[in-house]
VOBA-1610 file (N, C-alpha, C; in pm, whole numbers, padded with zeros to 5 digits, always signed):
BEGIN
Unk-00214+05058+02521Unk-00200+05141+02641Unk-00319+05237+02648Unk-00391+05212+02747Unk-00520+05317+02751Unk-00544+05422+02761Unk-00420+05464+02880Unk-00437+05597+02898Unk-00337+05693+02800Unk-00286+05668+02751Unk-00185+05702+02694Unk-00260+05822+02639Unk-00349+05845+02534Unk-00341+05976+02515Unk-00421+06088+02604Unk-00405+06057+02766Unk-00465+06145+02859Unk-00332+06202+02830Unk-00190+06156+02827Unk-00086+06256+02834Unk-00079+06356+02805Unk-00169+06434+02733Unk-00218+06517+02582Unk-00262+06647+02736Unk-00296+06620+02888Unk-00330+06683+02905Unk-00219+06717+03045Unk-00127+06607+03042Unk-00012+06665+03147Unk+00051+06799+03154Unk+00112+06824+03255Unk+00142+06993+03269Unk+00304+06979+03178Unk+00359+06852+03182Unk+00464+06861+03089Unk+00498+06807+02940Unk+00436+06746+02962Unk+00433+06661+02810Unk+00313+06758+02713Unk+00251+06833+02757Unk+00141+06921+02649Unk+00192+06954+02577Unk+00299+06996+02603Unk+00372+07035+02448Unk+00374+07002+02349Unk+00350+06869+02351Unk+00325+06800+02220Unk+00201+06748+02192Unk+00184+06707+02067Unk+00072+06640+01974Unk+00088+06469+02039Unk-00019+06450+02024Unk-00022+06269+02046Unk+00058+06190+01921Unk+00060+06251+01809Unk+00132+06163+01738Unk+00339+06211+01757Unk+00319+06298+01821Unk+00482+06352+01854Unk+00501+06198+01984Unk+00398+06180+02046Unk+00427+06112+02157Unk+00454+05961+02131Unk+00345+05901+02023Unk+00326+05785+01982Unk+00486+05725+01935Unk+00559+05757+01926Unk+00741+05735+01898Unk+00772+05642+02010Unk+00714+05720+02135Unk+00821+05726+02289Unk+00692+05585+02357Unk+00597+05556+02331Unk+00499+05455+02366Unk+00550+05376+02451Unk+00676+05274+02332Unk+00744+05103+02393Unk+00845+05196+02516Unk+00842+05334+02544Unk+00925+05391+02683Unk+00838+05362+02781Unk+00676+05373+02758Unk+00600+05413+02881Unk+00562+05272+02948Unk+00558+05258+03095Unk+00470+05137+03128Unk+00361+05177+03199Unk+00242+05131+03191Unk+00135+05167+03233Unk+00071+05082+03429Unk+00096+05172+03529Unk+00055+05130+03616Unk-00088+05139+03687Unk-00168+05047+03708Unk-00301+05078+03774Unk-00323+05019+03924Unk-00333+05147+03986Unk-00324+05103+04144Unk-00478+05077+04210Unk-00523+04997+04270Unk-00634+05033+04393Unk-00622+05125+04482Unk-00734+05168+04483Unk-00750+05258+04624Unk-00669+05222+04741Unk-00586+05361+04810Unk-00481+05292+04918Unk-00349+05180+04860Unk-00351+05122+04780Unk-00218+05050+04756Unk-00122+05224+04730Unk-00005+05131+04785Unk+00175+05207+04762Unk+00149+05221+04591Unk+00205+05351+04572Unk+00190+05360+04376Unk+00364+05351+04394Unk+00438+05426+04473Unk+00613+05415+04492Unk+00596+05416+04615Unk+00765+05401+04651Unk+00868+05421+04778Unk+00995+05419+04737Unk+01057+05455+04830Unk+01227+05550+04769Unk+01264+05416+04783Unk+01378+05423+04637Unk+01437+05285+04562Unk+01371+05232+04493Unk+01264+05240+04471Unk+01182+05144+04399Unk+01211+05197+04220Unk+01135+05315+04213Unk+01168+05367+04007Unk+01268+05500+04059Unk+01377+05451+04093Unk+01492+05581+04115Unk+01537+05670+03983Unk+01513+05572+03841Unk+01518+05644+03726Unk+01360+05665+03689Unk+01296+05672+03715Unk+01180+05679+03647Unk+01104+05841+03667Unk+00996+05919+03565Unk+00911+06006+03595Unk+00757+05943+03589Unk+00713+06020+03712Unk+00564+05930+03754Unk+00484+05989+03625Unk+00374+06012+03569Unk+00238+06053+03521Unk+00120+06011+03561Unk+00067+06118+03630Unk-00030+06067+03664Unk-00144+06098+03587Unk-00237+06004+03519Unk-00347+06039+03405Unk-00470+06008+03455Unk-00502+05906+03584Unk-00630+05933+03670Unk-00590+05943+03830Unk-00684+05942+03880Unk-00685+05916+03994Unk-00627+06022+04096Unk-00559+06041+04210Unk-00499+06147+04283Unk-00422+06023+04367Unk-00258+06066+04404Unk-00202+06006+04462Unk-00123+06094+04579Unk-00139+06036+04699Unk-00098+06155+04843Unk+00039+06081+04785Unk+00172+06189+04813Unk+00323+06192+04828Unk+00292+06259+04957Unk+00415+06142+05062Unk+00397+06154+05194Unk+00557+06115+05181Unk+00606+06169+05382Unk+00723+06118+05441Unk+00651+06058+05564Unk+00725+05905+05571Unk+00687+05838+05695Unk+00809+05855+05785Unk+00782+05836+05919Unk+00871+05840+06042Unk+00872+05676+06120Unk+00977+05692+06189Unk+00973+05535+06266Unk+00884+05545+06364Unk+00792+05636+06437Unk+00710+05653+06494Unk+00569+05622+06422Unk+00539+05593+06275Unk+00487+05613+06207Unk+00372+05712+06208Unk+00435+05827+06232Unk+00369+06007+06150Unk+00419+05977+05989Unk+00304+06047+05968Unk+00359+06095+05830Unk+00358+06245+05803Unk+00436+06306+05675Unk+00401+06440+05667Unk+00337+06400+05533Unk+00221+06510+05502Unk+00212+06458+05362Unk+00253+06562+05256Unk+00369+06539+05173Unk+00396+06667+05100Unk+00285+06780+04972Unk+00199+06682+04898Unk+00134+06693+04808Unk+00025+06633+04793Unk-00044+06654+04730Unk-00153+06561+04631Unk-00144+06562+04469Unk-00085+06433+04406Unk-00094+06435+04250Unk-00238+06426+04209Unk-00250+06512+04095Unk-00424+06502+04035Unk-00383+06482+03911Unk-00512+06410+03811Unk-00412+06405+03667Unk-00351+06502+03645Unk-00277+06502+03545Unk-00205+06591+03453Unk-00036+06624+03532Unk-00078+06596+03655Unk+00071+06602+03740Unk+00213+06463+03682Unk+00297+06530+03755Unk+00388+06444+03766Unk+00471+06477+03882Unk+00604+06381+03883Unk+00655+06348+04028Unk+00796+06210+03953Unk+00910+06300+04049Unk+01031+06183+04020Unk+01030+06076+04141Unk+01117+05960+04099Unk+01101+05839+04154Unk+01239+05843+04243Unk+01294+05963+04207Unk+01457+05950+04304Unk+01486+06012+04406Unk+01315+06085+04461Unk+01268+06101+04612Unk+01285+06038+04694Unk+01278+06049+04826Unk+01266+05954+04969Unk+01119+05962+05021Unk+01073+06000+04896Unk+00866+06001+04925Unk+00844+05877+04912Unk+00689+05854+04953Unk+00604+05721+04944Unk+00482+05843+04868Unk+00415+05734+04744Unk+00317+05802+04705Unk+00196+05639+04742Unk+00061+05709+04762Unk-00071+05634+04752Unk-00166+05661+04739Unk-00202+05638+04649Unk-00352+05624+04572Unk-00473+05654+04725Unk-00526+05750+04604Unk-00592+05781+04767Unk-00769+05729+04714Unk-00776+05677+04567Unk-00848+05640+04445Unk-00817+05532+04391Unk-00930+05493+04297Unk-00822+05430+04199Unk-00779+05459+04109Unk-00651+05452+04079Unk-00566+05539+03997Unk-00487+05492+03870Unk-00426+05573+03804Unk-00347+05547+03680Unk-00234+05617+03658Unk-00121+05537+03641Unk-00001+05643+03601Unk+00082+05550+03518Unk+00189+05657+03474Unk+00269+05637+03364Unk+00436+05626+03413Unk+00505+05539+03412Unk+00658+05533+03428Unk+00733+05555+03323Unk+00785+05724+03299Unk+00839+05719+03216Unk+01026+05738+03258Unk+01091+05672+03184Unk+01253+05639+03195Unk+01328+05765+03199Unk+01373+05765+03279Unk+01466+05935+03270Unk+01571+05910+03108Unk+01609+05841+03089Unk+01661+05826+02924Unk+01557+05827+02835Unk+01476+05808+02849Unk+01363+05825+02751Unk+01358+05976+02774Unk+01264+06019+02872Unk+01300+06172+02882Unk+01420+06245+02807Unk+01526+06207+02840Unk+01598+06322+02799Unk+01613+06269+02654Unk+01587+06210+02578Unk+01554+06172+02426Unk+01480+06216+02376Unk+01376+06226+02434Unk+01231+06374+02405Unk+01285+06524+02424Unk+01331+06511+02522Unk+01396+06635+02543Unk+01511+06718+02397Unk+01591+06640+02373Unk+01661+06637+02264Unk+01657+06637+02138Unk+01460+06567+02093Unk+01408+06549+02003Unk+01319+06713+02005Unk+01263+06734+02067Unk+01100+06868+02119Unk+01182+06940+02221Unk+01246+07033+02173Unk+01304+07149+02231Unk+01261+07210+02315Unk+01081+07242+02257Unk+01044+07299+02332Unk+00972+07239+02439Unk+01003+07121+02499Unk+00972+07059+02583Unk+01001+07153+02728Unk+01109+07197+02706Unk+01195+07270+02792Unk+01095+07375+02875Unk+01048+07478+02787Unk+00916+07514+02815Unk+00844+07519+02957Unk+00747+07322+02928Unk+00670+07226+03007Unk+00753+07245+03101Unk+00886+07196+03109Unk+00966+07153+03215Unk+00970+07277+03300Unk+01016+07357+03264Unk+01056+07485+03383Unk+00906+07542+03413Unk+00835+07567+03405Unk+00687+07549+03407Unk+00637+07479+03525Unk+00706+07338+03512Unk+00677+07226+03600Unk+00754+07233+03748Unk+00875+07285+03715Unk+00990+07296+03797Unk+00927+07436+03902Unk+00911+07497+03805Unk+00824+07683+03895Unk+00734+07597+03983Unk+00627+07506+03923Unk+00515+07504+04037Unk+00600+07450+04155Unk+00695+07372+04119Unk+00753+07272+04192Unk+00782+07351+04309Unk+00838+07417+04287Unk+00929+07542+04405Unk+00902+07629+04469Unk+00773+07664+04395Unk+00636+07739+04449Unk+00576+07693+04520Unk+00529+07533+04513Unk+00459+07439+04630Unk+00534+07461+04753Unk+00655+07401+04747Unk+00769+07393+04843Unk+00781+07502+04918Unk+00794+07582+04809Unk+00801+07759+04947Unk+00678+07785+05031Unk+00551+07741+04977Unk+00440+07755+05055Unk+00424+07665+05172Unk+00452+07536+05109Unk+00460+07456+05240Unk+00589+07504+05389Unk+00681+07534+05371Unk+00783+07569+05427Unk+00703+07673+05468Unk+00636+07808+05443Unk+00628+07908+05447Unk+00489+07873+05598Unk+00408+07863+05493Unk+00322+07787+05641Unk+00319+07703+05737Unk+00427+07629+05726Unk+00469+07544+05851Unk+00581+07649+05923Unk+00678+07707+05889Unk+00718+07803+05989Unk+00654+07941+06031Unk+00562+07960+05966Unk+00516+08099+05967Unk+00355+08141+06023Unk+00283+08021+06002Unk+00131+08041+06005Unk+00104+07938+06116Unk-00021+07978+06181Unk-00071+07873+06320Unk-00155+07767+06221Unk-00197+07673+06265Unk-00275+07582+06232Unk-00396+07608+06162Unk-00455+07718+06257Unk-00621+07804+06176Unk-00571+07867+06047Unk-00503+07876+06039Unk-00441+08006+05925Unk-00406+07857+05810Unk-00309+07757+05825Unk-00300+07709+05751Unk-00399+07592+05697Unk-00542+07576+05759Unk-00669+07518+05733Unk-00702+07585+05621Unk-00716+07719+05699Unk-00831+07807+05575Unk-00717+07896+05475Unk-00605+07834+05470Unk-00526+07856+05322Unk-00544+07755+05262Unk-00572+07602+05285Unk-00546+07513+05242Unk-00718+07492+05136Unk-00829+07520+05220Unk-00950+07537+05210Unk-00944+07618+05082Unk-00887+07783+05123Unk-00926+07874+05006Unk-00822+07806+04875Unk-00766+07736+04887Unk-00692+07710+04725Unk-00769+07617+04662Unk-00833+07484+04760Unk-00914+07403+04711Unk-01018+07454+04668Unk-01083+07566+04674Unk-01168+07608+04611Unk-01166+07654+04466Unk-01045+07707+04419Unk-00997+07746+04268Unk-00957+07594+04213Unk-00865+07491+04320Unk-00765+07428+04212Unk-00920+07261+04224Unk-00964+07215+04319Unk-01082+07159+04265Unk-01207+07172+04350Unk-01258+07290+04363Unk-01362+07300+04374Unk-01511+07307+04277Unk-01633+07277+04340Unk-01747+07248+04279Unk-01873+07312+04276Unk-01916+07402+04212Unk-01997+07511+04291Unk-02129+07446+04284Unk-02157+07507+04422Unk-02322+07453+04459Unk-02396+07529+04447Unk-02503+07513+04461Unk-02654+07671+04509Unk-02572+07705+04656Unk-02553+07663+04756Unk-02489+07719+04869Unk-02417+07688+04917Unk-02235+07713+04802Unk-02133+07746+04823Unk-02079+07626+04708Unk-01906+07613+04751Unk-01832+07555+04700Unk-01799+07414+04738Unk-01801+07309+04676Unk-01773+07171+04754Unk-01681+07178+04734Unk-01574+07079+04801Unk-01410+07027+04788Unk-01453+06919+04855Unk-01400+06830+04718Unk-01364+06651+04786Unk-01232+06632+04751Unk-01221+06667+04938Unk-01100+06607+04983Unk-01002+06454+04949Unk-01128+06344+04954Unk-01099+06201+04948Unk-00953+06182+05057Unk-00963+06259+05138Unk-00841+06247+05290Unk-00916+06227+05389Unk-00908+06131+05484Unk-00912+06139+05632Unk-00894+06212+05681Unk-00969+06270+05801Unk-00937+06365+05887Unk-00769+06325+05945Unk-00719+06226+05980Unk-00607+06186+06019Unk-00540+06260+05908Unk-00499+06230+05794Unk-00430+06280+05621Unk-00464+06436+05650Unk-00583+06512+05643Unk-00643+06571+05677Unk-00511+06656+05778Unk-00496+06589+05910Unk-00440+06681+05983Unk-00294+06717+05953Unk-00210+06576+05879Unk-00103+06558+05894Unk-00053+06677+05756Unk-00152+06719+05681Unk-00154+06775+05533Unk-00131+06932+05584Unk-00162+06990+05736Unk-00150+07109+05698Unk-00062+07049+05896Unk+00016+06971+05883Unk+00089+06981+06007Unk+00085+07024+06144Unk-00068+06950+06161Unk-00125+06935+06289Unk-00180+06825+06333Unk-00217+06785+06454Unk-00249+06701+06515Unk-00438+06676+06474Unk-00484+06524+06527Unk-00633+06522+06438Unk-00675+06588+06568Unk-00677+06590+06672Unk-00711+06632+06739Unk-00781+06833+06766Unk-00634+06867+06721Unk-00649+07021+06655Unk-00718+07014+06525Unk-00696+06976+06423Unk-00782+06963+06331Unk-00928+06953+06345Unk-01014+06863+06368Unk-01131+06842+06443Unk-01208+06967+06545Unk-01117+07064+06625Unk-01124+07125+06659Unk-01165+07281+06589Unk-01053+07274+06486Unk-01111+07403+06367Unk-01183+07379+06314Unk-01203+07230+06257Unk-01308+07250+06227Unk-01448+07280+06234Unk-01457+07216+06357Unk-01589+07213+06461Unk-01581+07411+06507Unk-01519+07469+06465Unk-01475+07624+06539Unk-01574+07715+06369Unk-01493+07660+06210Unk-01538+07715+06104Unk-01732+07660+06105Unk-01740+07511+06128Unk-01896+07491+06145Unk-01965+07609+06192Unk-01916+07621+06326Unk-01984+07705+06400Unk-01996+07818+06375Unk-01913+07860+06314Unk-01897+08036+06244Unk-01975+08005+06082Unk-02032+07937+06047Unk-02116+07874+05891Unk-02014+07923+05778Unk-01896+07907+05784Unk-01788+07910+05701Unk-01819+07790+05613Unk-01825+07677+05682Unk-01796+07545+05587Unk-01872+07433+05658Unk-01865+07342+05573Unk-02029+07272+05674Unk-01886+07102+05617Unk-01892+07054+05737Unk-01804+06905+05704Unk-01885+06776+05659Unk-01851+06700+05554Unk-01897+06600+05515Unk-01787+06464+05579Unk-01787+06341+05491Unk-01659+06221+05520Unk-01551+06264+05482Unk-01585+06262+05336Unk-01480+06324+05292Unk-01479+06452+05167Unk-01546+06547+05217Unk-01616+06625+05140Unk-01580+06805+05269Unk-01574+06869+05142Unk-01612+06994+05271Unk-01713+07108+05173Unk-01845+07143+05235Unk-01879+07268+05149Unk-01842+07413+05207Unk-01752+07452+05121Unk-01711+07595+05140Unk-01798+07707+05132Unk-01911+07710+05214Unk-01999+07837+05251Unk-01987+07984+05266Unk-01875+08041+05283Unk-01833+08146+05313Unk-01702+08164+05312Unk-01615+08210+05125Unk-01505+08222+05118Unk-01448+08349+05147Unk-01504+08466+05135Unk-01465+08549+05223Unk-01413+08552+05329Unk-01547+08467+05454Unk-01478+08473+05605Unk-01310+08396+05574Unk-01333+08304+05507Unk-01158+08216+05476Unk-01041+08322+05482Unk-01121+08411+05377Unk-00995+08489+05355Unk-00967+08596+05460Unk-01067+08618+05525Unk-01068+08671+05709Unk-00935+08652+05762Unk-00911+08513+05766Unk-00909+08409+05885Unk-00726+08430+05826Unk-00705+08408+05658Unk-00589+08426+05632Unk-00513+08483+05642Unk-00572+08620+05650Unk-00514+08755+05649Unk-00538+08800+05753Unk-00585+08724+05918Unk-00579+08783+06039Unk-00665+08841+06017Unk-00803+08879+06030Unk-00904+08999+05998Unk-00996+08967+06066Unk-01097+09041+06146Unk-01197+09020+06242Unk-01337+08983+06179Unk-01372+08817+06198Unk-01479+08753+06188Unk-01615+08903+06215
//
């Protein structure tokens, strides 16, 4: 199994040593997706916990209209349960880990302080959730761009001689549906931050030129 000791750098399993892990191995199955293939969909690993050890995978909700919302982005070290009504996809090519909710709670039972990892995991969990909720009822579209912008700059941004990159690897479409707007509006702020030399747009790339003005824009404050 190849990736196996990337686990060493998950937000829940760190807890342990690679040879604490090497026990639980014949638990893990190792999945490798292409770019764009389905990694899940609800029913598919209803007992299972995802790991993700490369790649980034969008967790989305589809509609019979086919909108999607997209809830997240997994980056390594994340994880994600299978007994969601999410669709996750490789937005890369990617790598993850299916681990057995009985296996889990056998680790759990074995590494105490697993427990730890877990509520740890569970905080970000609920913390994401309130933000998303929070800015979809609370914030206009501009506001929730350049929140979305200023986090990508700490959680993977790239510093340049002039400014910060963020690769997105989203479509402007993904792109719009990620902060719950239309591409249309999307395209629009953006073409609005160009113009103000906030952020200069690539395919799938953005350089963050001016994080200050961002934080302007967040906090309502005059350009």
């Amino acid at each position: 199994m190849r990736s196996f000791g990337l686990i060493t750098n998950n937000k829940l399993l760190g807890e342990l040593s690679l040879d604490q892990l090497k026990e639980f191995i014949p638990s893990f199955k190792e999945i490798y997706l292409k770019k764009k293939e389905i990694a899940f969909s609800p029913g598919i690993y209803p007992n299972d916990i995802f790991l993700v050890t490369k790649g980034r995978i969008k967790v989305f909700l589809t509609y019979p209209d086919g909108k999607e919302f997209i809830l997240t982005i997994l980056d390594p070290g994340d994880i994600f349960s299978g007994h969601t009504r999410a669709f996750g996809q490789a937005l890369e090519d990617s790598v993850m880990l299916l681990m057995p909710l009985d296996a889990f709670r056998k680790m759990l039972a074995r590494y105490p302080n697993l427990m730890y990892g877990l509520i740890r995991v569970l905080g970000d969990a609920l913390k994401h959730s309130l933000d998303v909720i929070e800015q979809l009822v609370f914030m206009e579209a501009k506001i929730r761009l350049a929140n979305l912008l200023y986090q990508w700059t700490f959680s993977r941004g790239i510093h340049q001689h002039d400014g910060i990159l963020v690769h997105t690897g989203l479509t402007r479409e993904e792109l719009a549906y990620l902060i719950g707007a239309t591409r249309q509006t999307l395209t629009t702020l953006l073409k609005e931050f160009e113009a103000q030399q906030i952020i200069t747009v690539y395919r799938r790339s953005i350089l963050i030129r001016d994080i200050d003005a961002l934080k302007k824009v967040i906090f309502q404050l005059s350009l």
